[in-house]
C-alpha positions in Angstrom: 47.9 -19.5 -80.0 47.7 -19.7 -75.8 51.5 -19.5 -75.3 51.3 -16.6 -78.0 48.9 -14.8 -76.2 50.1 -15.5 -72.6 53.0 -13.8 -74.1 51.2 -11.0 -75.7 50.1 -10.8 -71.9 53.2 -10.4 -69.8 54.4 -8.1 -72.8 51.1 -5.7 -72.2 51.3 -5.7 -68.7 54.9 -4.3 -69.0 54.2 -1.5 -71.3 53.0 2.2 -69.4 49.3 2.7 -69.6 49.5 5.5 -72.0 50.4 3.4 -74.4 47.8 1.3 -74.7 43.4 1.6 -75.2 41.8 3.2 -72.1 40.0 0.4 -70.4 36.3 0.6 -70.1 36.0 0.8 -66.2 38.2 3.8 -66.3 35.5 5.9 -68.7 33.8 8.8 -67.5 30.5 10.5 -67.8 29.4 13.4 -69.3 30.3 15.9 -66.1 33.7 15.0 -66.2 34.1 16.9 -69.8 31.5 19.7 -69.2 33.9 20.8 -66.4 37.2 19.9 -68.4 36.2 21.8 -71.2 35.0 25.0 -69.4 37.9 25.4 -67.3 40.3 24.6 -69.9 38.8 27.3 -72.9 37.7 29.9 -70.1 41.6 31.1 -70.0 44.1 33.9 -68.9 45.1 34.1 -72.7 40.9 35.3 -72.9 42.2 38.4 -72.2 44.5 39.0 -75.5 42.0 37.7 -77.6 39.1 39.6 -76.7 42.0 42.7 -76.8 42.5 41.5 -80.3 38.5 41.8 -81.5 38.8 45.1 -80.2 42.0 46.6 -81.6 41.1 44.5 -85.4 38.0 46.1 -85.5 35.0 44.1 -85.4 31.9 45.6 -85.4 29.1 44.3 -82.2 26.6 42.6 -84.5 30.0 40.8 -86.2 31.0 39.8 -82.7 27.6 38.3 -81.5 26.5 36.4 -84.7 29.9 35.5 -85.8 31.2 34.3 -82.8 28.4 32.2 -81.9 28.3 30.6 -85.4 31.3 29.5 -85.3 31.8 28.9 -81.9 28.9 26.4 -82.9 31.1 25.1 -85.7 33.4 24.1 -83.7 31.4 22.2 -81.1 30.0 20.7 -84.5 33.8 19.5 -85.3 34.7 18.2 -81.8 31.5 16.0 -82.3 31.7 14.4 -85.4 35.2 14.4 -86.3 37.1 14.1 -82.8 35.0 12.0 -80.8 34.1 9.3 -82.7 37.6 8.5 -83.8 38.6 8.9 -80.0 35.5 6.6 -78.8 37.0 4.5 -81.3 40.3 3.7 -81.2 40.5 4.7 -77.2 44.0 6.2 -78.3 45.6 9.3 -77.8 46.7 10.4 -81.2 50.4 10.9 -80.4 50.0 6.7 -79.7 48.1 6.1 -82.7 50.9 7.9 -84.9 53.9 6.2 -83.3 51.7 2.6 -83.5 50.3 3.0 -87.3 52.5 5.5 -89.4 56.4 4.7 -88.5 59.2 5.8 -86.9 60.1 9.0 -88.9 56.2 10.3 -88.8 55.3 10.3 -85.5 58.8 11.2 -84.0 58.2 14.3 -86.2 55.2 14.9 -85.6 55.1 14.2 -81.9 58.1 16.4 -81.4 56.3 19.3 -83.4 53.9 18.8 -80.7 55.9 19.1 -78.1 57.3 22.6 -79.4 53.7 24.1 -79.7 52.2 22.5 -76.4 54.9 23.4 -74.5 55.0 27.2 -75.8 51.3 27.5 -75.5 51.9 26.2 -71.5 54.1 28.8 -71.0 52.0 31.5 -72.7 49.5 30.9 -70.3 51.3 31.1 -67.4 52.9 33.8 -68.5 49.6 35.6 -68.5 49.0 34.7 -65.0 52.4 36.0 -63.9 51.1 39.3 -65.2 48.3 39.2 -62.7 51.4 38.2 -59.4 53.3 41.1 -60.9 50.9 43.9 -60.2 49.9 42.2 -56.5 53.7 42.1 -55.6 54.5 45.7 -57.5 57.0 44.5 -59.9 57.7 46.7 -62.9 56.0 45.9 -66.2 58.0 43.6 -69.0 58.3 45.5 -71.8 61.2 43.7 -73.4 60.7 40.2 -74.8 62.8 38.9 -72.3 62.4 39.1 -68.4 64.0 42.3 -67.0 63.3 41.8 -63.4 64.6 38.9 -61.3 61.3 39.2 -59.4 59.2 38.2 -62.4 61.6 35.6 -63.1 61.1 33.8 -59.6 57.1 34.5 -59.5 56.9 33.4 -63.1 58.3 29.9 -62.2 56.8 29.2 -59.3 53.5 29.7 -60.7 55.1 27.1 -63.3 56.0 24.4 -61.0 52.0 24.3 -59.7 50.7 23.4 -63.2 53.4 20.7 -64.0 52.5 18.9 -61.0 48.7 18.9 -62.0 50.0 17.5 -65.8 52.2 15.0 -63.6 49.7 13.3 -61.8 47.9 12.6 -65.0 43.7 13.2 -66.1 41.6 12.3 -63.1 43.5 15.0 -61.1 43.5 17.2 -64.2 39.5 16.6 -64.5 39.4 17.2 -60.5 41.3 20.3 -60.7 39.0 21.5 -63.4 35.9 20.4 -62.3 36.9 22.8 -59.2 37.6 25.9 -61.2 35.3 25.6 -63.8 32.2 27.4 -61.7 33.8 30.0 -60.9 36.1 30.8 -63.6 32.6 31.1 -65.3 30.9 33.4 -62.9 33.8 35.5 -62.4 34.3 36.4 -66.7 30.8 37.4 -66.1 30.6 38.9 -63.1 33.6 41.3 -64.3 32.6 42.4 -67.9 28.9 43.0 -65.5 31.1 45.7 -63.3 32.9 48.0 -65.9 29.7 48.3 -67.7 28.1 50.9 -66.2 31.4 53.1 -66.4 31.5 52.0 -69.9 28.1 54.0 -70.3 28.8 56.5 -67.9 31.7 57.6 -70.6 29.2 57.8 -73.3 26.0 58.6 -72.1 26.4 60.0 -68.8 24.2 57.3 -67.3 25.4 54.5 -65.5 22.4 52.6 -65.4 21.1 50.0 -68.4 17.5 49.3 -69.1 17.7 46.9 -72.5 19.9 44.3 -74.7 19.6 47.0 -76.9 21.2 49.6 -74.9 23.6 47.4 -73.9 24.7 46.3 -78.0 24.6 50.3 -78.9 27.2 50.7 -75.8 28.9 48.1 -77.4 29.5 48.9 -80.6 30.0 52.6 -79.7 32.4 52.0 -77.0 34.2 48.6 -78.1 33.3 46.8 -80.7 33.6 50.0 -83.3 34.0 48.6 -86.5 37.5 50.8 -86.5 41.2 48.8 -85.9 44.0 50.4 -84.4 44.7 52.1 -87.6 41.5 54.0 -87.7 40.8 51.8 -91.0 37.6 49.4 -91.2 38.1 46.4 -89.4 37.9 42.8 -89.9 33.9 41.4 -90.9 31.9 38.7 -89.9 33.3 35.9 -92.0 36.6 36.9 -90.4 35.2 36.1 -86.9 33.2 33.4 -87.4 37.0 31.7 -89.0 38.6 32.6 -86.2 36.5 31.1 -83.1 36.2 28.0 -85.3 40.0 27.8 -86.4 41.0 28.7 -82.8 41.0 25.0 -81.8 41.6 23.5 -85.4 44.5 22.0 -84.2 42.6 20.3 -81.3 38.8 19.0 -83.1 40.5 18.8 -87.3 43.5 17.9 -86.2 42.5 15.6 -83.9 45.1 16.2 -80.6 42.0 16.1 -78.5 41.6 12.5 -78.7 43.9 12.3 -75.9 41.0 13.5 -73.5 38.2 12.3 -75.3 39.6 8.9 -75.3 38.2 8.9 -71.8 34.5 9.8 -73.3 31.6 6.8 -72.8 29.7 7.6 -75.6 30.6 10.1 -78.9 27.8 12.6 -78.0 30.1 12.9 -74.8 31.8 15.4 -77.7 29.2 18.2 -77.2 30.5 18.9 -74.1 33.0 20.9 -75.6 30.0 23.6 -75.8 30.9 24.9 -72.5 34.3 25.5 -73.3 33.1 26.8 -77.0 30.1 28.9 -76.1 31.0 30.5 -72.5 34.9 30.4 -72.7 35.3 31.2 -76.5 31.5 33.1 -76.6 30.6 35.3 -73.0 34.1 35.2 -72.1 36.0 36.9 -74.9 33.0 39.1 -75.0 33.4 40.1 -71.2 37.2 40.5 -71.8 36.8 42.9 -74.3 34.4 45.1 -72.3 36.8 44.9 -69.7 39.6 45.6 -71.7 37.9 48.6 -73.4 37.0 49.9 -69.6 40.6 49.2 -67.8 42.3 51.1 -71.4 39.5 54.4 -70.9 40.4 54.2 -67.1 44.3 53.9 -67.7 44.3 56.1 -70.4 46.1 54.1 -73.0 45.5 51.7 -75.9 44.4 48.8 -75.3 47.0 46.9 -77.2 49.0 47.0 -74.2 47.2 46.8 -71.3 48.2 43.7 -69.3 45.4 40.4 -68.3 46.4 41.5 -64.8 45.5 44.8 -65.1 42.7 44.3 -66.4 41.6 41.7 -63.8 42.4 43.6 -60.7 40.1 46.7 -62.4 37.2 44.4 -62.9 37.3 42.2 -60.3 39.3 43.7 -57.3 41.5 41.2 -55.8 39.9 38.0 -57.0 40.7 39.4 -60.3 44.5 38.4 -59.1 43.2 34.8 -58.6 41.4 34.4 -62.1 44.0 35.2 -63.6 46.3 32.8 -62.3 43.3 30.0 -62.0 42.5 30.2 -65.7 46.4 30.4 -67.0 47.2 27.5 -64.6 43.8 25.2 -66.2 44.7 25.6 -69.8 48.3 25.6 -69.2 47.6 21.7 -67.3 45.9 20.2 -70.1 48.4 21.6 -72.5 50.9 20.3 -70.4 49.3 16.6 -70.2 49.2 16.8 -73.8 52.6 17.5 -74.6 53.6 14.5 -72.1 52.0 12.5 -74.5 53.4 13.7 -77.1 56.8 13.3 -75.8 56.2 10.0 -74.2 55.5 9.1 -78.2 59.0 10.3 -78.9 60.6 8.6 -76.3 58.5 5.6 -76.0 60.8 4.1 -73.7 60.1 6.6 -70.7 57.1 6.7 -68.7 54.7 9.7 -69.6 55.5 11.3 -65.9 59.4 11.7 -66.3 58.8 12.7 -70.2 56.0 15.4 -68.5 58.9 16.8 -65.9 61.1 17.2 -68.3 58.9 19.5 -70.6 57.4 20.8 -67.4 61.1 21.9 -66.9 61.7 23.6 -70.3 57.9 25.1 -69.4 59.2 26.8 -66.5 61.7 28.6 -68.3 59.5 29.5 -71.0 57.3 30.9 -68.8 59.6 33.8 -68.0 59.8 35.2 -71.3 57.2 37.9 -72.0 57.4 37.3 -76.0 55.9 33.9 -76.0 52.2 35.0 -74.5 52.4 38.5 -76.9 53.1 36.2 -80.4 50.2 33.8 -78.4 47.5 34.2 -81.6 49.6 34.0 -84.6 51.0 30.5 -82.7 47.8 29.3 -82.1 46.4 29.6 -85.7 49.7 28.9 -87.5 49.9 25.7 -85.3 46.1 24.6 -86.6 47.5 24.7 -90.3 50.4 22.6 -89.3 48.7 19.6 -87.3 45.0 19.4 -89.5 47.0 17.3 -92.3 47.4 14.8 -89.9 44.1 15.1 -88.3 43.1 14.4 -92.2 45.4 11.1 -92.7 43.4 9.5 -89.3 40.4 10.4 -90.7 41.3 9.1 -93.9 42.0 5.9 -92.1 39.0 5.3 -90.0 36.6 6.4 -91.9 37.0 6.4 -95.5 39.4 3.2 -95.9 36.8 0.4 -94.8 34.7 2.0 -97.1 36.8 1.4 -100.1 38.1 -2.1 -99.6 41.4 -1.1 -97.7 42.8 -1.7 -94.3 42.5 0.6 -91.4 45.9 -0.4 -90.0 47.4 -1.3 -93.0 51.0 -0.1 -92.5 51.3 -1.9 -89.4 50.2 -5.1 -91.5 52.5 -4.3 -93.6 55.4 -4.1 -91.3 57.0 -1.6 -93.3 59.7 0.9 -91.0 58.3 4.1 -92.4 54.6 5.6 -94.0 56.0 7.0 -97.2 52.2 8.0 -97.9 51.5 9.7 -94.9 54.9 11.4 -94.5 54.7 12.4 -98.6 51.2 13.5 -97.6 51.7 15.6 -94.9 54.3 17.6 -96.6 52.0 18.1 -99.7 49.4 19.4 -97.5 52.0 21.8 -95.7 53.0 23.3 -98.8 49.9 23.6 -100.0 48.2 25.5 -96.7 51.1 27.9 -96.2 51.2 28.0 -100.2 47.6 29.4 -100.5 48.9 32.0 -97.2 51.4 33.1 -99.4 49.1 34.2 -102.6 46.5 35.6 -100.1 44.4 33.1 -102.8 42.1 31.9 -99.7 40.3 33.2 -96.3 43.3 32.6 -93.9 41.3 31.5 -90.9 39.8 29.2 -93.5 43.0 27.8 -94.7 42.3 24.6 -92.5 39.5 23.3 -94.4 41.3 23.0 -98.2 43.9 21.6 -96.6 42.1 19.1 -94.3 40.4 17.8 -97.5 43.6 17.5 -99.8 45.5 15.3 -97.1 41.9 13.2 -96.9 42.0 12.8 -100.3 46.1 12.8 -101.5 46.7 9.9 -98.2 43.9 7.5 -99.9 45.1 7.4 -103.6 49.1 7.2 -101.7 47.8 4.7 -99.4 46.2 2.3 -102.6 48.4 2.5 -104.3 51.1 1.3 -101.7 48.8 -1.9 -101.0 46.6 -0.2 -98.5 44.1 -3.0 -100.1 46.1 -5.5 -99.8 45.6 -9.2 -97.7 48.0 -9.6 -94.6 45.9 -12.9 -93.0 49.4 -13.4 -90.7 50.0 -10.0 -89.5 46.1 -9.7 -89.0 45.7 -13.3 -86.9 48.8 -11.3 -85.0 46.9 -7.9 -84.7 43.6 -9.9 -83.7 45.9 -11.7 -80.6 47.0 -8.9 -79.9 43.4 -6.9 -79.3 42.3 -10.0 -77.2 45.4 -9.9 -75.0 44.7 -6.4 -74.4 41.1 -7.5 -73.8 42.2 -9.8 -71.1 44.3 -7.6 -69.7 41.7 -4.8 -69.0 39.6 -7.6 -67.6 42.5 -8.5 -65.1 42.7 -4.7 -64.1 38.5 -3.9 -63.9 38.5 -6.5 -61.5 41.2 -5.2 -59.4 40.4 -1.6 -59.9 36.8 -1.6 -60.7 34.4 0.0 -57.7 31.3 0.4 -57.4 30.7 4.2 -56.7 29.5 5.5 -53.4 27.3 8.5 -53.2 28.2 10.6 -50.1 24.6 12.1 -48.8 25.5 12.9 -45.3 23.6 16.1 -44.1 27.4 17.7 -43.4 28.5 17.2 -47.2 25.2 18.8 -48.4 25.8 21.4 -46.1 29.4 21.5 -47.6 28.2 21.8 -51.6 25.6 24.8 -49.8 28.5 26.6 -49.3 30.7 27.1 -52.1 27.4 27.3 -54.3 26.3 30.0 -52.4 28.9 31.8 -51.1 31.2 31.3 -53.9 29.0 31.4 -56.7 25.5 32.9 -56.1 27.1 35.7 -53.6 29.3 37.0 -55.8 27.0 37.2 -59.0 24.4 38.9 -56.6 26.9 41.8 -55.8 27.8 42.1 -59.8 23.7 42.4 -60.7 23.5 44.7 -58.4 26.8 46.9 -59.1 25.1 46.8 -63.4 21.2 47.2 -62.1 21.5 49.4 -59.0 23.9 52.0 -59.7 21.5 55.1 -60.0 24.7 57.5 -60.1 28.5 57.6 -60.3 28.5 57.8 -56.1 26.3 54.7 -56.2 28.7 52.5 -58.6 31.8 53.3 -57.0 30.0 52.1 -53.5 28.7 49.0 -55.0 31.6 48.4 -57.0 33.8 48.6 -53.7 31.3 46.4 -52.0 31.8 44.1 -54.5 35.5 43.9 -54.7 35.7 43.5 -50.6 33.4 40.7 -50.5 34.2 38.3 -53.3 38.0 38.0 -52.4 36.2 36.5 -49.3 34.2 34.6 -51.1 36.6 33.3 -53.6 38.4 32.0 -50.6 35.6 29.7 -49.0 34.6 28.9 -52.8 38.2 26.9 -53.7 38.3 25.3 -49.8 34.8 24.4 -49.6 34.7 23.0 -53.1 38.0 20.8 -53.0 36.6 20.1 -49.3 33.6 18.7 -50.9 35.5 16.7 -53.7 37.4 15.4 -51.1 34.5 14.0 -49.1 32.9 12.3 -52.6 35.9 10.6 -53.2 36.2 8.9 -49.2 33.9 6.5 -50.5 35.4 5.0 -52.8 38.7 4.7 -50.9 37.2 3.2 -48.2 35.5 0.6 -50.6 38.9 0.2 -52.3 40.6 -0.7 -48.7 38.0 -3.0 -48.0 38.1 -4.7 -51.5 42.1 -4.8 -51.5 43.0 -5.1 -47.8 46.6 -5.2 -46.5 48.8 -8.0 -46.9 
């Protein structure tokens, strides 16, 4: 068993990281995933779909119950479904497929991933090209194709910044986020906050408002109508509380985001999805339909086809050019991380950094096609039905099978080539979801759950009755040296890489962290209270509202160099502990 596991040993240390358990001493806390969350849900694509409330017709009182229910639902799903399995297994789940259900499943179903990561990438940069088109005056893309070389070059470029991000892998993806995610949050505040009072201007003749309740009557008289495009009754409560729970299904039921909670000390660490949930999927979508609504009075034109950019620059001035890109770029990172592991799982073979530039490259030329970000919703919820069935099979397997007698990782046991079950089930489950689309028999945005269920239930009787139950005392005594050379392996790498962190309290990086929270943050929201509290008058608002956009273009700047200044300084520490632990040879 030694010479088998010194084996095991060399074999392990060959193989990429990705592909195997996340070691314990590379875990983080809680504040890692509060920021990766917010600045990953807080997006450019926030701007369709609070377009999309608006134009199906959902009424206020719809919007703030509905949304908030399930927007809790989903924080609810991330929790107990996602996090323990993640916490776990320490897997990302295109890994787990390629290790436990065959050849044929995962390469399918890592390469479906791949397809709807790397479109949903390129959506959001998209977006954020919309915002660099109106700064550099390029003409609108009306076509589904690019019509203008311009938006072609500023399109890619924009591109190339988020596959390096992806590239580098999560602690600069969690860096980059934990630097946006402030500010993206302040800023889809701060510019729903200055359209409002020329929201009410429109309908009362005041500019000023004194209550929440004037503020939901405004609303739901100048937004959230109850009235689509059609001038029909919109969509209800139970459709919005299906949508801002399904619009991740593909992440929490289906389980992709293992991949980043993998990285989670503790399940609860799950909750932290809240801030993405209830500020990015919550206040945000709220804030971009207000400034939707205002930006489609102001232009004169429906709002079905106003662009994020225009939009931004109306509410926010300049910086609204830099939200823009910020949020497309954040969601369009983790996306892009995501489908490196997806294709990493495809090709196992090839390191998840030349896997990521090669989507990254397919990315960039997505990103120059205007269709992708417009056909943005029907992907995202079409793509939930598709990957839950799978989310459902893992779930099966973790938490069901040692329950009944049968073995988590029985097919690898086994040593059968392919997962007849899981393949059979996932296809069941497919036709059965788009079957119940077809015959309208079921709630689509609630199509996820019946189907999550069925592939629960249809992979366990499969899965018995292939000899899930079975006794494999070989294959396990294999399994078992295999788990303990991985064991001694992390040990061998904490002790190399394991440092004991170093709290930077020097009185020039607290004056650092004064800045950006001030100026950046609390600046910035100052000038939007007062632009919705002090504007006694049409003069007044247009004064503070120019105030406001002169200033926080300013501020925006000294927020992103003080705040990667400051991250910069925290991390000094631990480099210089690192040098001293490994010095030169």
């Amino acid at each position: 068993m030694a010479e088998t596991t010194g084996e095991l040993r060399h074999a392990i240390a060959g193989m990429d990281d990705e592909q195997l358990p996340v070691p314990r001493h590379r875990l983080h806390g809680p504040g890692h995933f509060l920021g990766l969350y917010a600045a990953e849900h807080v997006a450019a694509t926030e701007f369709v779909i609070g377009a999309a409330f608006v134009a199906l017709g959902a009424t206020i009182h719809d919007i703030l119950i509905g949304l908030l229910i399930g927007n809790m639902l989903a924080v609810l799903s991330f929790w107990l479904i996602t996090a323990p399995i993640a916490v776990k297994t320490r897997l990302s789940l295109y890994t787990y497929l390629e290790q436990n259900m065959g050849e044929l499943f995962s390469r399918l179903y890592n390469g479906a991933n791949v397809l709807i990561f790397v479109v949903i990438s390129a959506a959001m940069i998209t977006v954020s090209a919309t915002a660099l088109r109106v700064l550099f005056g390029v003409p609108p893309q009306l076509m589904p194709y690019p019509t203008s070389p311009a938006f072609v070059l500023i399109a890619a470029s924009a591109s190339v910044i988020a596959v390096l991000v992806a590239y580098y892998g999560f602690n600069v993806l969690s860096e980059f986020a934990s630097i946006c995610a402030p500010w993206l949050m302040v800023m889809f505040t701060a510019g729903g906050m200055v359209l409002l009072p020329a929201l009410n201007e429109s309908l009362t003749g005041q500019t000023t408002l004194d209550s929440f309740r004037a503020f939901v009557d405004l609303a739901g008289a100048t937004v959230f109508t109850g009235t689509n495009a059609a001038g029909e009754p919109g969509i209800g409560i139970w459709e919005v509380i299906g949508f801002a729970w399904a619009a991740n299904t593909f992440a929490h039921f289906g389980l992709i985001d293992m991949a980043l909670l993998r990285y989670a000390r503790k399940t609860r660490y799950g909750l932290c999805t809240a801030t993405g949930m209830m500020f990015g999927h919550y206040v945000a979508w709220i804030s971009a339909a207000l400034m939707g609504a205002a930006t489609a009075a102001f232009m004169q034109t429906s709002i079905a086809v106003v662009s994020p950019g225009d939009v931004a620059y109306l509410a926010l001035g300049a910086s609204g050019f830099v939200i823009v890109i910020v949020a497309g770029w954040t969601t369009a990172n983790s996306n892009l991380y995501r489908a490196g592991l997806a294709a990493q799982a495809v090709f196992p073979n090839t390191s998840r950094t030349k896997v990521t530039l090669i989507v990254g490259a397919v990315v960039v030329v997505g990103s120059c096609f205007p269709i992708i970000y417009r056909s943005f919703l029907p992907l995202l919820t079409y793509a939930g039905l598709l990957l839950v069935p799978v989310g459902g099979i893992v779930f099966a397997e973790q938490h069901l099978f040692p329950r009944m007698g049968m073995k988590t990782y029985w097919h690898k046991l086994r040593g059968a080539h392919q997962n007849v079950p899981a393949i059979a089930t996932w296809a069941a489950a497919l036709v059965f979801g788009f079957g119940l689309n077809l015959i309208d028999l079921f709630p689509f945005y609630y199509l996820f759950v019946p189907t999550w269920i069925l592939s629960i239930l249809l992979y366990s009787w499969l899965a018995k009755r292939a000899g899930a139950d079975k006794e494999w005392p070989e294959a396990e005594d294999r399994l078992a040296a295999f788990d303990q050379a991985v064991k001694e392996h992390h040990q061998e790498l904490a002790a190399r890489e394991a440092i004991e962190p170093a709290k930077d309290s020097t009185v020039l990086t607290k004056l650092i962290r004064a800045v950006w929270i001030v100026v950046g943050l609390l600046i910035p929201a100052a000038l939007a209270w007062r632009v919705l509290f002090n504007s006694p008058d049409l003069d007044a608002y247009y004064a503070n509202r120019e105030l406001f956009y002169s200033l926080t273009i300013w501020c925006t700047g000294i927020y992103f160099t003080f705040a990667w200044w400051d991250l910069q300084r925290s991390k000094a520490p631990r480099r210089m502990a690192a040098a001293v632990e490994c010095p030169a040879e």
